[in-house]
N, C-alpha and C positions, 0 to 999 in steps of 0.2 A: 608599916609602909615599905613599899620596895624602893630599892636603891638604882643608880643606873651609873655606870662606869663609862663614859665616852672618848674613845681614846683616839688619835691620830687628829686631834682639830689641827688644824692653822692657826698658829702663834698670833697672825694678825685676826682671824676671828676672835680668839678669844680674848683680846684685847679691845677690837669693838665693843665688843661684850661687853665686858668691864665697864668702857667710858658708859655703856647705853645703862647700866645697874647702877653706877655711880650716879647719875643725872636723875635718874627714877629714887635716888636711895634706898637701894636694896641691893641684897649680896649678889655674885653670879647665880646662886646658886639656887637661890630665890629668880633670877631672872628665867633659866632653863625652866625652872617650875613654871612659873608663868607663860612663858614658848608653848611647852611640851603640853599643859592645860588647854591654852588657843588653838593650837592646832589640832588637838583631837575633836574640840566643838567644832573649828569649821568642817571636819571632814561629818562630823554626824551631822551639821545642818547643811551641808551642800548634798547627803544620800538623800535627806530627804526636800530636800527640796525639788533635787532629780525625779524621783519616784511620786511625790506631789504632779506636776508635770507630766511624767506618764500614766498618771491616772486621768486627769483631766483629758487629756489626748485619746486616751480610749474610753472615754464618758461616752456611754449611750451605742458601744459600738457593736454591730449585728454579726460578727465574726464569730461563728460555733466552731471549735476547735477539737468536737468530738467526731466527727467523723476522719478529721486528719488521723487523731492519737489513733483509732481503730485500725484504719488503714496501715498505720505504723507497725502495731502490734500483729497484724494479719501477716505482715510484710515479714517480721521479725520469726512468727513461729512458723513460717511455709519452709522459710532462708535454715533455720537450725535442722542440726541432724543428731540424730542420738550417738555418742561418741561414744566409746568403748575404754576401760582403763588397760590398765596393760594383765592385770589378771582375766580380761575377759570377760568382766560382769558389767554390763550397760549403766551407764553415768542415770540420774533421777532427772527426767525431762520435763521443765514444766511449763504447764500449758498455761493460759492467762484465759480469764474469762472475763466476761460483758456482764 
């Protein structure tokens, strides 16, 4: 298991700390364990809850996005120029295809 080193807390947090490990009976160390545990679920169940959310929101939705990316791409290889290096032999140009 990895270890983690956290340096520069606040004298008075880690003190709260303490009393809140105390009253749970458990070490500090045991408590960060349990923090650093909590907070990584919430963060994995609030992505997805977000993205649950924008799925729903674009349920059923008529939006084709291939003619955008096209346009992008058309846009992208008219815009480029073949560059040259400094020997003078033209850079490998590449083109995109549909």
């Amino acid at each position: 298991m990895a270890q983690v080193l956290v340096r520069d807390l606040d004298d008075s947090i880690v003190a709260r700390l303490k009393v809140m490990a105390k009253a749970e009976n458990i070490s500090l160390e045991q408590k960060f364990r349990d923090m650093a545990a909590r907070e990584a679920m919430d963060i994995e169940a609030r992505f997805e809850n977000a993205s649950r959310r924008s799925r729903e929101q674009t349920r059923g939705s008529s939006l084709d996005s291939t003619a955008l990316i096209r346009e992008d791409r058309d846009r992208l290889v008219r815009s480029s120029t073949p560059a040259s290096s400094s020997n003078g032999s033209s850079m490998i140009r590449w083109r995109m295809r549909r």
